[in-house]
N, C-alpha and C positions, 0 to 999 in steps of 0.2 A: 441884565440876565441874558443868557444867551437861550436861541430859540425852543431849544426842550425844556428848559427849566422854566421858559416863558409860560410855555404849550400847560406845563406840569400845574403851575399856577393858577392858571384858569380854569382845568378841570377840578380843581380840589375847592376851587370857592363857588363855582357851578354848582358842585355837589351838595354844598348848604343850600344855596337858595332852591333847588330844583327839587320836586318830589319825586319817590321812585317811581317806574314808569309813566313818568310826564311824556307821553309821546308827542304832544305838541310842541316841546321842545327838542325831541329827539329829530323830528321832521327838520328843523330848521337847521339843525347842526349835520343833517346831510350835506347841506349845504354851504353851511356857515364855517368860521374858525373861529372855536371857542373865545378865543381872545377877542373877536371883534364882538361877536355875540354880547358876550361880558359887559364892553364897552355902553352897547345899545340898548343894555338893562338900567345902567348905569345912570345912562345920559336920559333916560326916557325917551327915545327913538328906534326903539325895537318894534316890531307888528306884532306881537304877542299878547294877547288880550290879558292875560294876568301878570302883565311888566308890573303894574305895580307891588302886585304881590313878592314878585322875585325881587324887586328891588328892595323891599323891605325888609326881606330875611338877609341881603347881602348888606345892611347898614353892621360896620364895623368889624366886617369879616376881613380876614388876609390868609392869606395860604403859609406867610411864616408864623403866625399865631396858631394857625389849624395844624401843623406839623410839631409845632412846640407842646402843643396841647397833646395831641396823641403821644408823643415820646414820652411827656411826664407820668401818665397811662401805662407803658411796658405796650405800646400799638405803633403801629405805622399806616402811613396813606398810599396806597397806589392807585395809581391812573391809566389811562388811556394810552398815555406815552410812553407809560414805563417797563420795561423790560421783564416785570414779574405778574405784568398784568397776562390774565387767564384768555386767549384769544377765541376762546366757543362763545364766551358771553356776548362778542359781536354778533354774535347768530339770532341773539334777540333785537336787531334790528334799532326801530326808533326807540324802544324801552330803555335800552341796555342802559346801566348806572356811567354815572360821570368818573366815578372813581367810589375805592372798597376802605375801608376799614379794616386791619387786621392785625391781631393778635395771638402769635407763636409765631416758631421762629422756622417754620418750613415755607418753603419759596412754592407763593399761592399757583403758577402757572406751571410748573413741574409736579405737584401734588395734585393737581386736577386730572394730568395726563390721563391716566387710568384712576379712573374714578367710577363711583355708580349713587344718585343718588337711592336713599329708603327711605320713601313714608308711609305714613298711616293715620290711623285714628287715634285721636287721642285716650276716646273711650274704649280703648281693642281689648281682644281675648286674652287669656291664658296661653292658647296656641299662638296667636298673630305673634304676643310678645316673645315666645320662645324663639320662633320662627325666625323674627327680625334679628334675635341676639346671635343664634347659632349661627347661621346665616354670614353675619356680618362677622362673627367672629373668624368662618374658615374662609372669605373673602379678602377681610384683612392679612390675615397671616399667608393670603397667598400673594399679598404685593398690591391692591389694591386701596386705594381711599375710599375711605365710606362717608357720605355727604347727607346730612340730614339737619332738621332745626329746631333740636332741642327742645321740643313742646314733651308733654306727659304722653308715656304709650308706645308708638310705635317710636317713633322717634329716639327717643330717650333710651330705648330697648338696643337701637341698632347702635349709638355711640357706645353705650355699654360694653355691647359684643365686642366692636372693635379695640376699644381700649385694653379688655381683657384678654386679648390678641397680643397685646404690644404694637398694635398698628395703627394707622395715622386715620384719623375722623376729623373733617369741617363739619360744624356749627354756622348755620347761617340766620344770624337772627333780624327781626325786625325793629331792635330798636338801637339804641348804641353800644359799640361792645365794650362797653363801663356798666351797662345797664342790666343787671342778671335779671331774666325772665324763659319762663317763672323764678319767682324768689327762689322756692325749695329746690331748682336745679344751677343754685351759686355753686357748688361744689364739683356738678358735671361741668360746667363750663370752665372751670378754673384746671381740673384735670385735662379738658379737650386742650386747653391754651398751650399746659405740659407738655402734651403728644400731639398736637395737632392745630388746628388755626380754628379761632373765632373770626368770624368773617361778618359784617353790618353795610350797607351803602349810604348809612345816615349818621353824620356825627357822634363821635360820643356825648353822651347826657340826654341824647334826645329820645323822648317816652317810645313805647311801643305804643302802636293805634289800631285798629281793625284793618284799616285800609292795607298800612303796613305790611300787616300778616300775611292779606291777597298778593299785595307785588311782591315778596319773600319768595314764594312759591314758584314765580318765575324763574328767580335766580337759581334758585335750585337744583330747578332743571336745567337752568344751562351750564352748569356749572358740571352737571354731572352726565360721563359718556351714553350714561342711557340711567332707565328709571326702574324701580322697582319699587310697586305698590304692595303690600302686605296686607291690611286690609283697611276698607273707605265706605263709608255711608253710601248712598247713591248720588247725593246732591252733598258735594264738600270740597274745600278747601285742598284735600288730597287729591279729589281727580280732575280739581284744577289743575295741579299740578302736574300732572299725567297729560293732560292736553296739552299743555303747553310745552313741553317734553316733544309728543309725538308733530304739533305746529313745527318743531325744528327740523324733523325728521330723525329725532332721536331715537331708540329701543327704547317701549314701554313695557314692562313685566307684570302681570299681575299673580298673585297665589290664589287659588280658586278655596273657597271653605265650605260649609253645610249651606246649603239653597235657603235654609231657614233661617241663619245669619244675619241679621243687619248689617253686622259688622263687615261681611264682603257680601253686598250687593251691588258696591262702586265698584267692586274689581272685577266679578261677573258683567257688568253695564260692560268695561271697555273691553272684554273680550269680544263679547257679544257685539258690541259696534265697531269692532275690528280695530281698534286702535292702542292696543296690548297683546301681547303672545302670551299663553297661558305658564308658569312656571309651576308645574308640578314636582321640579326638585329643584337643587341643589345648579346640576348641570346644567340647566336651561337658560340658566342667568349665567354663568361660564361661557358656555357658548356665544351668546350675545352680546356679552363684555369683548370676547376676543375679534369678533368681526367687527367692530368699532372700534376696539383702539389698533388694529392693522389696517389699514388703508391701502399697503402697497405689500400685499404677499404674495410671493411665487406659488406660482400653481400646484397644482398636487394633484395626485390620483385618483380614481373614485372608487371605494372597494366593488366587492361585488353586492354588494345589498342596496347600493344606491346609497350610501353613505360616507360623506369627503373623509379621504383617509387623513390624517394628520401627520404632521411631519415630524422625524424624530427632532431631539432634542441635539446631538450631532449636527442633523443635518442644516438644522436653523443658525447654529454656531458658523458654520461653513460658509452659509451667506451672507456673516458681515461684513459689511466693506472695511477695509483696514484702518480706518480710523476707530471706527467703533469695537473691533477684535482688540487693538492696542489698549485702547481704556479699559474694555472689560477683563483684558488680563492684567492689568495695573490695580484691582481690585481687588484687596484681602480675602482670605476665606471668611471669614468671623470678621465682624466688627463695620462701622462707620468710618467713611472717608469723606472731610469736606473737599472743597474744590480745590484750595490749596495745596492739599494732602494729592488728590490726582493729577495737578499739573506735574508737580514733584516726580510722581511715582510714575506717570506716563510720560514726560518729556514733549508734550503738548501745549499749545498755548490756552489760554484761560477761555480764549472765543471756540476752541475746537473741543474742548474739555465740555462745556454748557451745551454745545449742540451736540455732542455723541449720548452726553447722558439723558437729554431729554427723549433720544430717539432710543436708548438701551431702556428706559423707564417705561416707553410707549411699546416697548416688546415684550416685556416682562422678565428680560434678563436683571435687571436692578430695581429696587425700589428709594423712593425720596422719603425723606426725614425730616425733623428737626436739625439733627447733626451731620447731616449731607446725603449721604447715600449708603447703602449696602447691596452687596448680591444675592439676589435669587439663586439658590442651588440646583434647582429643579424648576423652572418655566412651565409652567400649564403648556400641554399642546394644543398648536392652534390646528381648526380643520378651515379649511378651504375649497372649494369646487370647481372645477374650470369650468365656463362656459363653453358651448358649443351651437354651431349653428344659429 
């Protein structure tokens, strides 16, 4: 095998034996290469106080068995080394998974681009549920991925939304993406797989667990450019996830409800502890979606109210650099383009075709698919503020 298929290898049979956030192994792989790692599981000469354990779970594992297995599934494995792998989920440090799980047929690291995750409670309101669906519905249909894990409530509410969009929603579950949980949402899940990715860091067939559930929550958030809480107990699962969101330096959102509410006293807590911006509409999560997925925007003016003007939709077209102007005019009015279909219609090579549209996706001129790509007609305008002094 030559050295990335090597590399590919050892994160995929890593991934069985390791639990998700094993940070004692993540510490080691700062400094290790997974392949020797492996090795010294293997051999019982590793310093890792639970080598036995990992060696145990790697008796009669292989990465071409693990990859045959997933393909018989309609799933595939990505890694560390691989090209589709989502590069935020580095941000979770010694946690981050060995390699993901996934199921649909959209490329996980271009659909994460612009992404947000939505949780909640599983016991939420009337409102929260509305909230989440609407929400995620004119989110979706604005070119965004909605990211959530399928549990009952809030969750469940925001794939809804997006699907009823026509728009692209990950599923992040805790157990294997063979393993529909809950049972009664086989049906959401098989629809997300249609239009969107089932996403696992643990084998197919293997159960869901409590623990599971916790380190899910992680991924979540790294997964998604920023977070939005809808409504959360005060001690839960949800505003774990919210910490570990804002631990990255993520945007945390929360919706504020009646002071009387159970249902949002988690999301009251992280205003109040300053670790969430209040999202009293619609906008507030726009806003903070767009300062996260632009990283490098030209300045702009400040009206007179003290409010970044935003730039027209012109004038954002005028600053692409000409590679990026060539694809985006190579692109239909109506309809899906895969990559094939843009090298064609751009006259660009396949390496300059993947990085324009990753960076036309990360602007909001295009959105990712299942079937490759489409155009955005209208781009949300982004505001921005110069600094001074």
């Amino acid at each position: 095998m030559d050295v990335t298929t090597d590399m590919r290898a050892a994160w995929i049979e890593l991934a069985h034996a390791v639990e998700p956030a094993d940070t004692t192994v993540g510490r080691v792989l700062r400094h290790s290469d997974p392949r020797e790692l492996l090795d010294r599981i293997r051999s019982g000469t590793s310093t890792l106080r639970h080598e036995e354990g990992l060696a145990a779970r790697l008796k009669g594992v292989s990465s071409r068995s693990a990859e045959d297995r997933a393909d018989s599934i309609g799933s595939r494995i990505i890694t560390r080394a691989d090209r589709e792998w989502p590069l935020q989920i580095d941000d979770l440090g010694a946690s981050a998974p060995m390699a993901l799980w996934v199921s649909g047929a959209g490329d996980t690291r271009l659909l994460a681009l612009r992404s947000l995750s939505v949780v909640g409670a599983r016991a939420c309101t009337a409102y929260g549920e509305e909230l989440a669906r609407s929400w995620a519905a004119d989110l979706g249909a604005g070119g965004w991925t909605i990211i959530s894990g399928a549990a009952f409530g809030i969750d469940s509410a925001a794939h809804r939304g997006a699907l009823l969009a026509d728009a692209i929603t990950m599923a992040i579950v805790a157990g294997g993406v063979d393993v529909p949980y809950p049972r009664a949402h086989a049906g959401l899940l098989a629809a997300i797989v249609d239009q969107g990715l089932v996403i696992s860091e643990v084998p197919p067939g293997e159960p869901v667990r409590r623990q599971r559930f916790l380190s899910r929550n992680r991924l979540i958030a790294a997964l998604g450019r920023a977070t939005l809480v809808v409504e959360a107990a005060e001690r839960s699962g949800t505003s774990a996830t919210a910490r570990a969101a804002a631990e990255m330096c993520r945007p945390v959102l929360a919706v504020p409800g009646p002071v009387t509410s159970p249902a949002s006293a988690g999301c009251h807590r992280l205003v109040q502890d300053g670790q969430a911006i209040l999202a009293a509409e619609l906008a507030d999560v726009v806003a903070a979606l767009d300062l996260t997925a632009s990283p490098a925007l030209s300045p702009t003016t400040v009206d007179m109210g003290g409010q970044p003007a935003a730039q027209s939709s012109a004038a954002r077209r005028d600053a692409l650099d000409e590679r990026d102007a060539r694809v985006l005019d190579a692109m239909p009015a109506r309809g899906w383009l895969d990559v094939d279909g843009l090298v064609r219609s751009s006259g660009l090579s396949v390496k300059d075709v993947l990085a324009s549209v990753s960076s036309l996706v990360a602007l909001g001129w295009m959105q990712a698919g299942p079937s490759g790509w489409r155009r955005i007609r209208e781009p949300a305008p982004r505001r921005t503020a110069t600094l001074s002094g």
